[in-house]
C-alpha positions in Angstrom: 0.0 0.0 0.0 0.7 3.4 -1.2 0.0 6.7 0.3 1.1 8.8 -2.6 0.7 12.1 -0.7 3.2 11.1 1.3 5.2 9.5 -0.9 4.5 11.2 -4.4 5.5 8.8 -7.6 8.0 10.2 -9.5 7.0 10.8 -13.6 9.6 7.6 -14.5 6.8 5.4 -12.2 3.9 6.8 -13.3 5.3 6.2 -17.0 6.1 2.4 -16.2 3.2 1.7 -14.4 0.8 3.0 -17.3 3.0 1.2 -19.7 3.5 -2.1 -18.3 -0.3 -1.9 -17.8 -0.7 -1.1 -21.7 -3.0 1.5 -20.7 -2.8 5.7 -21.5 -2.4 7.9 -18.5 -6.1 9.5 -19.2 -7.3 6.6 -17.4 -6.3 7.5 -13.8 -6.9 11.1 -14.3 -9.2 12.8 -12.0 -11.0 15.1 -14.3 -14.2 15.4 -12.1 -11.9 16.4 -9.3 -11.3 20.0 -7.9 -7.7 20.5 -8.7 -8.2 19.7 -12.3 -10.7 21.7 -13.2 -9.0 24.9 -11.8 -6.2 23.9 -14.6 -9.6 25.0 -17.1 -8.2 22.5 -19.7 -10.0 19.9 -21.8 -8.6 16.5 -21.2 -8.3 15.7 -24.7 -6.2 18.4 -25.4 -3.7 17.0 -23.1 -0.9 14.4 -24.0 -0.1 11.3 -21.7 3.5 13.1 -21.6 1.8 16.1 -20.0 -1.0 14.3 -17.5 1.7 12.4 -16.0 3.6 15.6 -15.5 0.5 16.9 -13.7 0.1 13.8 -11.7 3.6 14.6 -10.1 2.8 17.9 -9.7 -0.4 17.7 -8.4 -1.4 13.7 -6.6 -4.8 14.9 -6.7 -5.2 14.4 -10.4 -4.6 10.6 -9.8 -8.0 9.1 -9.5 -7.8 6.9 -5.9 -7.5 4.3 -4.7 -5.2 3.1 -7.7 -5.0 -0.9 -7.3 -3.0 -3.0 -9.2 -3.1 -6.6 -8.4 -1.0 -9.2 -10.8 -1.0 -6.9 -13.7 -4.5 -6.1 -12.8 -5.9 -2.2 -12.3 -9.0 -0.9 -10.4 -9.3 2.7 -10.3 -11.6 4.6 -8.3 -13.6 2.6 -5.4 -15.6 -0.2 -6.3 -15.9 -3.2 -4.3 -16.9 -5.9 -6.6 -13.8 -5.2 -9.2 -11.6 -5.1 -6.1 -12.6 -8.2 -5.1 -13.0 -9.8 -8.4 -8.9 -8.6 -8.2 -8.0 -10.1 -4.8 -9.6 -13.4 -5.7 
């Protein structure tokens, strides 16, 4: 387990977790959440290069929890794909 406001990931992480994963960035980004709409961007204008940057700036933009189990990802809360993971 991961408290990545106390222990940020570094962009190098975030760019090996997303890509081991085979899975863009935009995934685990928060758009819904506070911090990024005071950036008053569009999300499709941003590259994966550029949300991870963010993300590193900014943990908030990473949607939480973030789960990865054997290769497997669950963002954002819910219970049944969690479990479905930890099985």
């Amino acid at each position: 387990m991961r408290d990545f406001f106390k222990q940020p990931f570094t962009a190098d992480e975030l760019r090996d977790l997303f890509r081991t994963l085979k899975i863009s960035p935009r995934v685990a980004l928060s758009t819904k959440s506070p911090s990024f709409r005071a950036l008053n961007v569009a999300p499709e204008k941003l590259s994966d290069a550029r949300i991870i940057a963010l993300m590193v700036q900014e943990p908030r933009l990473i949607k939480r929890p973030l789960i990865v189990v054997d290769g497997k990802l669950v963002i954002g809360f819910d219970r049944n794909k969690i479990d479905e993971v930890l099985k």
